[in-house]
N, C-alpha and C positions, 0 to 999 in steps of 0.2 A: 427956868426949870422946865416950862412947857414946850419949850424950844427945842430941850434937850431931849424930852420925852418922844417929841415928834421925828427929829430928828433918828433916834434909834427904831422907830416902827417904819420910817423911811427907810432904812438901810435895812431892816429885817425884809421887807415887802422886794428889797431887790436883791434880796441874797434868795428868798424864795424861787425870785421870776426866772436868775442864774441856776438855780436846780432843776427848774423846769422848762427851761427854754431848750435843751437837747433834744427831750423828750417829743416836746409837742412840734420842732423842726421837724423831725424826724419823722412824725406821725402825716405833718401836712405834706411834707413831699412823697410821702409815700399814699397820700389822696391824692397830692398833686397829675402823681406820676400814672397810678390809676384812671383817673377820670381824664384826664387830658388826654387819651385815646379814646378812637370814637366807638371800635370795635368791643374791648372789652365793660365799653357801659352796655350797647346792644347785648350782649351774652350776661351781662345782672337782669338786665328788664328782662329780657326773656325765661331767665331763672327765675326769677322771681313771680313773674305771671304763671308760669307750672306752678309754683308752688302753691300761689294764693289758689289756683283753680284746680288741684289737689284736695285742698285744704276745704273750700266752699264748691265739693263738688255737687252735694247735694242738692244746692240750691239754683247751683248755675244751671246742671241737667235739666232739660224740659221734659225729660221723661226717664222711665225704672229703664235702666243698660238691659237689663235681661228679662223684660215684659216683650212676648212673641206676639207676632198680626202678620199670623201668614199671607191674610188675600190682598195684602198691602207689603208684600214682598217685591225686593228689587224695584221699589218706590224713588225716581231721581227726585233731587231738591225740589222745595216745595218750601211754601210757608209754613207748614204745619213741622215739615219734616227738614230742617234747613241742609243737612247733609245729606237725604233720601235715608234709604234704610236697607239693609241687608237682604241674604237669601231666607231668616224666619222673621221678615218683616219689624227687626228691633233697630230702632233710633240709632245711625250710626253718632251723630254729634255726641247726642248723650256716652256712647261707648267709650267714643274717643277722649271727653272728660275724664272719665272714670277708670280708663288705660293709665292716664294719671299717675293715678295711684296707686297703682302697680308698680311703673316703671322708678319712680319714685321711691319706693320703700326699698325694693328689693337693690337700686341704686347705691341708696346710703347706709343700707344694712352690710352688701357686701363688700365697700371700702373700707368703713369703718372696723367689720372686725380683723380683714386683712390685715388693716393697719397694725390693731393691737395685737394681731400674731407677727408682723412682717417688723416691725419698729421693735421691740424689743430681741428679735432676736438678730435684726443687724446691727444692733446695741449692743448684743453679748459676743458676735465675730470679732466687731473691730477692736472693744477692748482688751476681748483676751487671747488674739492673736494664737499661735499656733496650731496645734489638732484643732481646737474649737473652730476654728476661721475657717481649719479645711472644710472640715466636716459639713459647716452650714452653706459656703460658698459651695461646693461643689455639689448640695442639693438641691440648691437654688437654681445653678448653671443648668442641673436635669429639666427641671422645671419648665426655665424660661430657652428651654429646645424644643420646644415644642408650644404650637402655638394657643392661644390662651381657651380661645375657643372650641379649640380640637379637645381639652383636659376639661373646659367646663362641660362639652358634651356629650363627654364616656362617664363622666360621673354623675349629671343629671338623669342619665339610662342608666345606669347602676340602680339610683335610688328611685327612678321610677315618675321624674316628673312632679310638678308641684312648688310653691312659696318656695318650701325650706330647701327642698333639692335643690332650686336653682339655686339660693343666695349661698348651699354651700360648697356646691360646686365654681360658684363665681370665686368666693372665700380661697378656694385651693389655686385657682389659673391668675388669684391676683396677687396675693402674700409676697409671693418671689419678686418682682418690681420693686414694691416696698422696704422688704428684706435688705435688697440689694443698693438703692440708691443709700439709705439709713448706715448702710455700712460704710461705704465710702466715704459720705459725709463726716461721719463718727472718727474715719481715721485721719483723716485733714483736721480736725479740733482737736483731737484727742493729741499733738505734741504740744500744744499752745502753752504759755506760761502758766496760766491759771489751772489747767488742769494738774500740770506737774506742781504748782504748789498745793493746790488739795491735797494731791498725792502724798505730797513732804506733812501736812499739817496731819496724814491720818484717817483722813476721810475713806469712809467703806465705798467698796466700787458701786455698790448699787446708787448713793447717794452722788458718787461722782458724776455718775452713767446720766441719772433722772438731772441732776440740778445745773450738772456741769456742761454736759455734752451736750444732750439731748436739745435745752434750749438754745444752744445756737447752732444748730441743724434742721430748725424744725421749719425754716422757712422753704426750703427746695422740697420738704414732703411735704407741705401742704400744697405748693403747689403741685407732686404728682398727684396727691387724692383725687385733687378737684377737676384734672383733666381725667382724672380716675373714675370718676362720676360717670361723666359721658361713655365713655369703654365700657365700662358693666350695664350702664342702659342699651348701648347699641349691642353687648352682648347677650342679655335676656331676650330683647327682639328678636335678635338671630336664633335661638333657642326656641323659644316661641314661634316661630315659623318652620322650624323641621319638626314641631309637633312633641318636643321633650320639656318644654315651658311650664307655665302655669297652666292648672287642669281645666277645662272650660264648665261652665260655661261664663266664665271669670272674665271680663272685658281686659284684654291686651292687644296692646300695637303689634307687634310682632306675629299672632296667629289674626290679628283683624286685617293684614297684608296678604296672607297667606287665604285665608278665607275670601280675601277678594280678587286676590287672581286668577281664580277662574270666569268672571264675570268681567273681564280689563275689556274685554270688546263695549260692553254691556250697560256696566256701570262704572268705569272707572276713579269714580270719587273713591268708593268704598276699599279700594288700597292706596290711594294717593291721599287720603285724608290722613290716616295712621302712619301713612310715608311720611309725609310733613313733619307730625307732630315729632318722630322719633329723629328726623333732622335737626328740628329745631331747636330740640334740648342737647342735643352732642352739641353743636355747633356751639348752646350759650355754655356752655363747662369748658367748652374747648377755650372760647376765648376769654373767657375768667382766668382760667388759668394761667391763659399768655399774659393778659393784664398782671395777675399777683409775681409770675417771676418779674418782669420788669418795675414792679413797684419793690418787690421785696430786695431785687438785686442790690449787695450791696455795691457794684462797682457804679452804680448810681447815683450814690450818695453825693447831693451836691453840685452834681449834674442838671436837675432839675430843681 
């Protein structure tokens, strides 16, 4: 009898390991395929190092970003002062921490809502095909004729500079990317078998769209977000140095560049310091990104 008992929690424990063995292949080759490049771990650590020094900016700064010491202006490196200090004598290090979080919020603020403008409605082109399709393709195509930063900054001067101005002007120069890749995607799934028998069983388009489609497209737009990241950071920089950015006297890479080169003979840390950092975060989104299309590829599968 115990024999038999064990025997069936034996065979239950491998019909289990069978259900989940796809699953968890799947997931390790897709770490595999990640981390086994060396580039895309570099561009994690370095995301992740902004983020945590973002995050603990306060404690990391050795000093207030926008406490002035004039007669200790244009101060080079120093112990006291490890990056020197500007033209109103304020802690570049500390700045350049705290540009952080700037670059940071207004980053993921304007992918994200892109997204949720750009993703649903390359969701409502591809499925419903005709007028619809035109209509939104061919506002998208206006869009992405023009380049992102030339749109994000006639509408950052429209609204006058500031947070919200940039991240909604970033919001309008990014949506059409999104819009557009989400569509094409959508209509590659959308003849698949399973979509056509939803279709047959009933199923309302919206439930189709979110359950059906949407998850198996959603790997090639996470990776556009994520190189999307770096684009909207190197674009608020860019903003922030023609002086339509965030309003001062707000620590950002972008006007903290601009504000030191007039001083490049002088002090040239004070724009190669904010040069760096706005490098070195494109760089790691950049190569995230390249890492997740290659992990996520399915022509991969199996491969690694």
């Amino acid at each position: 009898m115990s024999t038999n008992s064990e025997l069936e929690k034996q065979a239950d424990r491998n019909s289990a390991w069978d259900e989940e063995t796809p699953r968890s292949r799947e997931f390790k080759r897709i770490i595999s395929v990640f981390f086994g490049r060396p580039l895309p771990v570099v561009g994690l650590v370095i995301i992740v190092l902004i983020i945590l020094t973002a995050i603990f900016a306060p404690l990391l700064a050795p000093y207030d970003p926008l406490k002035m010491d004039v007669p200790n202006r244009l101060k080079g490196p120093t112990a006291q002062n490890w990056l020197g200090t500007d033209e109103m004598g304020r802690d570049t290090l500390s700045r350049v921490i705290y540009g952080s979080r700037v670059s940071l919020l207004i980053g993921f603020a304007s992918v994200c809502f892109s997204a949720m403008i750009g993703i649903p409605m390359g969701l409502l082109a591809a499925y419903s095909g005709g007028i619809v399709h035109n209509i939104i393709m061919r506002f998208t195509d206006g869009l992405m004729s023009f380049p992102m930063i030339l749109i994000a900054l006639l509408i950052a001067t429209i609204l006058g500079g500031g947070t919200l101005a940039v991240i909604i002007a970033l919001i309008v120069g990014q949506f059409a990317p999104s819009c557009r890749m989400t569509c094409a995607m959508a209509m590659s799934v959308k003849e698949n078998d399973y979509v056509l028998a939803a279709r047959t069983m009933g199923m309302r388009k919206v439930s189709i769209m979110l359950n059906e489609i949407l998850p198996n497209c959603f790997a090639p737009i996470l990776v556009t977000m994520t190189i999307g990241l770096g684009a909207a950071i190197l674009a608020e920089a860019s903003l922030s140095f023609l002086g339509v950015g965030v309003n001062p006297p707000t620590a950002v890479w972008g006007r903290m560049v601009n504000e030191g080169y007039k001083f490049l003979l002088i002090s040239p840390i004070l724009s190669i310091a904010p040069g760096l950092a706005i490098m070195l975060v494109v760089f790691g989104f950049n190569m995230m990104g390249d890492g997740l299309r290659d992990a996520l590829d399915p022509r991969l599968r199996g491969v690694i």
